[in-house]
C-alpha positions in Angstrom: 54.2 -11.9 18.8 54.8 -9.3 21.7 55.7 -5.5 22.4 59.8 -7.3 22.0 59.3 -7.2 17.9 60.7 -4.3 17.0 63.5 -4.9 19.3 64.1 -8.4 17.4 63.7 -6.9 14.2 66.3 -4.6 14.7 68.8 -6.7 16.1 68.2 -8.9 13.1 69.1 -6.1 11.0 72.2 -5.3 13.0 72.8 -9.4 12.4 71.8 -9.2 8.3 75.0 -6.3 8.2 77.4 -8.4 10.3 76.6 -11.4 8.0 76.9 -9.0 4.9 80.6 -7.8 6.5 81.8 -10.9 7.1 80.9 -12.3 3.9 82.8 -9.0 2.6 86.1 -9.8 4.9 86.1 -13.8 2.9 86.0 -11.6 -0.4 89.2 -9.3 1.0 90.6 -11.8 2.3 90.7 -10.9 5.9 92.8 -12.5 8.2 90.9 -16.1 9.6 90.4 -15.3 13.5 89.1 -11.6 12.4 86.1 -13.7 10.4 86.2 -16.3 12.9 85.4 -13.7 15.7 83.0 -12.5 13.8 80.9 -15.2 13.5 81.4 -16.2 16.8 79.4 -12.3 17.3 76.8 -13.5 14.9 76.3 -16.7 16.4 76.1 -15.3 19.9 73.5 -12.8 18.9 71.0 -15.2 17.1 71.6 -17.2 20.0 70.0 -14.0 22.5 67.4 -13.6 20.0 66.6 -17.3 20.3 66.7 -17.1 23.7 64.0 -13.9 23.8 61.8 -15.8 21.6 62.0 -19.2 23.9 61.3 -16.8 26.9 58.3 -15.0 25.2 56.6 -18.3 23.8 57.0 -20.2 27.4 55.4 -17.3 28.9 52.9 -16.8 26.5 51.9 -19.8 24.0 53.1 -21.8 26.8 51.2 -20.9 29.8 48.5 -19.8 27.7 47.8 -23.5 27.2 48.4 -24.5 30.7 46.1 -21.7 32.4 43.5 -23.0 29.6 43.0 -25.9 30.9 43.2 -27.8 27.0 44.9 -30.7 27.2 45.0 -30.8 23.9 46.1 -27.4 23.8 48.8 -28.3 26.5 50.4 -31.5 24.9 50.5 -29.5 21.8 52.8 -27.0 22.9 55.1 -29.5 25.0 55.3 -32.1 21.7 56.4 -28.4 20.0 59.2 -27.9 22.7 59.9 -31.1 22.1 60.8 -31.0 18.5 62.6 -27.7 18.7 64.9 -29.4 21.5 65.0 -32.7 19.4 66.2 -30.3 16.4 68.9 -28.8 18.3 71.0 -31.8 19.2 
């Protein structure tokens, strides 16, 4: 990985205590669009984690391959992008 880890770690901390409170507001209780709104939060900030990790594997692992000149290397990495995006639908 890159210099971004301890950034992702953290906000996947900040993510493990929101999960942790909203699973405490379904314990109390708590009102529906409170817990809905929260995981709307959670989902929004895995989804800018995800996002920083697409960004730092195109421009790494990605072009790595391509500058190589592997085309092993190269279809490699596109059948991976391929799955991820496959996996997503």
């Amino acid at each position: 990985m890159t210099e971004h880890d301890p950034k992702l770690v953290n906000r996947l901390n900040r993510i493990e205590g929101q999960v942790r409170g909203i699973s405490r507001m379904v314990a109390d209780g708590r009102y529906c669009i409170d817990i809905l709104t929260q995981l709307q939060a959670v989902r929004a900030a895995l989804g800018k984690i995800e996002t920083a990790l697409l960004q730092d594997h195109l421009g790494k692992c990605v072009k790595g391959a391509i500058t190589s000149g592997d085309a092993k290397d190269q279809r490699a990495k596109v059948n991976e992008l391929i799955q991820l995006l496959e996996r997503s639908r």
